[in-house]
N, C-alpha and C positions, 0 to 999 in steps of 0.2 A: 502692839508693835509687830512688825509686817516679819517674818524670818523665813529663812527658805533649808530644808534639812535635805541629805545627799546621804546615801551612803555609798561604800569603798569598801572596794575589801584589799587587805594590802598584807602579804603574805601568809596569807589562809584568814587572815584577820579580820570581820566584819568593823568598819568603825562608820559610828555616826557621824556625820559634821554638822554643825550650827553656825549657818551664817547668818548674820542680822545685816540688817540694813546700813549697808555702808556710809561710815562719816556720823552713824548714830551715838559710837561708843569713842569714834576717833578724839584722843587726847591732843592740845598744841604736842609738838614738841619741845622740848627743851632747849633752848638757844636757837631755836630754827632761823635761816639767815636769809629763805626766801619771802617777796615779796607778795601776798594774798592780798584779794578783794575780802571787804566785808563792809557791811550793812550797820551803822549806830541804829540801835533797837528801843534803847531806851533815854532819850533827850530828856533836856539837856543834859549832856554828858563829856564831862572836863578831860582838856587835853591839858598836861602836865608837866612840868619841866625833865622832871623824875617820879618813879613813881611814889606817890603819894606827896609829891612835892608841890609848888605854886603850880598857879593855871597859869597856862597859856593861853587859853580860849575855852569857849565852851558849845561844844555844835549841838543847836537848839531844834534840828528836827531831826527824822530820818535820813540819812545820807550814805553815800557809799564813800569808801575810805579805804587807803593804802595801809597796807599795815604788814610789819616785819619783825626780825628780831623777837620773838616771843620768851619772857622769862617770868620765872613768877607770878605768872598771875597778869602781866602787864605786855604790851603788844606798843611796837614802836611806829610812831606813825608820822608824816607829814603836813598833816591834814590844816595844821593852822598856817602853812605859808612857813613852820621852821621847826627841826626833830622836837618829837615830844613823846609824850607816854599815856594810853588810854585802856583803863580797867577791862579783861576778859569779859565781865559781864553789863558790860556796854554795849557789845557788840556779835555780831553771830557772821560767821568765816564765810565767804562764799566760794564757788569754783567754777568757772564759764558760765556765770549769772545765775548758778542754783545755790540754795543753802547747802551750806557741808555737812551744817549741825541739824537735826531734825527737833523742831519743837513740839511739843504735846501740849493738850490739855489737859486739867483737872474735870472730873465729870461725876457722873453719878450718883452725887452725895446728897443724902435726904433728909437727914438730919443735924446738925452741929459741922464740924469741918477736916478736913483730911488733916492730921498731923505729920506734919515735919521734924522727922525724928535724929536724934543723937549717931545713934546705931538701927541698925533693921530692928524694929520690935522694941526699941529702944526707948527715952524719954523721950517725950516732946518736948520742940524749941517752940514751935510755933504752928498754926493754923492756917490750912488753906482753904478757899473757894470754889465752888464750879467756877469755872471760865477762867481759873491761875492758867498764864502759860507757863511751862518750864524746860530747861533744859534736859535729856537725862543724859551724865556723863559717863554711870555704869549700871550694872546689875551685879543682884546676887538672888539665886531661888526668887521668888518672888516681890522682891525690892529695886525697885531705882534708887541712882543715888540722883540728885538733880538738884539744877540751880532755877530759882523761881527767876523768874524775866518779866512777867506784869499780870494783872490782872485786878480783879476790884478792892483788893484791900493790899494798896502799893507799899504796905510799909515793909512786907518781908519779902521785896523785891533786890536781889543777889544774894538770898541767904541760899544756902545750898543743905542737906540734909535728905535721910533716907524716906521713901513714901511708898504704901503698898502700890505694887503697880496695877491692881483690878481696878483702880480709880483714874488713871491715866489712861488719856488717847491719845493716839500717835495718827498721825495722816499714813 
């Protein structure tokens, strides 16, 4: 992960700063009412009446896509010709045609598979690959948290959970 560290000194005070890569750790907002570009990542992937309601449609490749209203988990879109609702992890946010969200790799691994854990250090849910992409939505000491987005064993594709991050690349 690329970071860039500054210091200050602010009333005799030396202070470090950490700034990471912008849009890396950025969260939706909460009811946000502006409209975003973004990219369907993982086809086919169903647009909704509500979320987790009937399909509307279901857009079968890569595509770029209008999307607003962000709640829960669910992002409000046009995209089938009438309002609907399409899962966070269908899709990665864009801003004057860059990604917002920065995706990684799983790498390094030499033997069995990176676990996808509970907590940092925690149980394992699940097993990753070299060449998992995922999202990372935070840190902690040495942990991402992150949402897997694809890779060779697509079955634990939108789980989310903690992974050491010495096994993660970031561009």
């Amino acid at each position: 992960m690329k970071k860039a560290i500054q210091n200050i000194v602010f009333s005799g005070v030396n202070i470090t700063l950490l700034a990471v890569i912008p849009g890396l750790l950025k969260a939706p907002l909460a009811n946000a009412q502006s409209t975003q570009s973004a990219v369907v990542i993982d086809p086919p992937s169903n647009v909704r009446v509500k979320p987790n309601g009937g399909i509307i449609c279901a857009i079968r490749s890569q595509a770029s896509i209008a999307v607003s209203d962000y709640r829960n988990g669910w992002y409000k879109t046009d995209a089938c010709g009438r309002s609907g609702f399409i899962h966070q992890s269908q899709i990665r946010l864009q801003s004057d045609g860059e990604d917002v969200e920065a995706s990684c790799s799983v790498t390094g691994i030499q033997t069995g598979q990176l676990a996808l854990r509970l907590s940092p250090n925690g149980k394992s849910k699940a097993g990753l690959n070299n060449g998992n992409t995922v999202l990372p939505i935070k840190t902690q000491d040495n942990w991402y948290y992150v949402r897997v987005i694809s890779g060779p064993n697509n079955r634990v594709n939108g789980l989310e959970g903690w992974v050491n991050s010495n096994y993660i690349a970031c561009p």
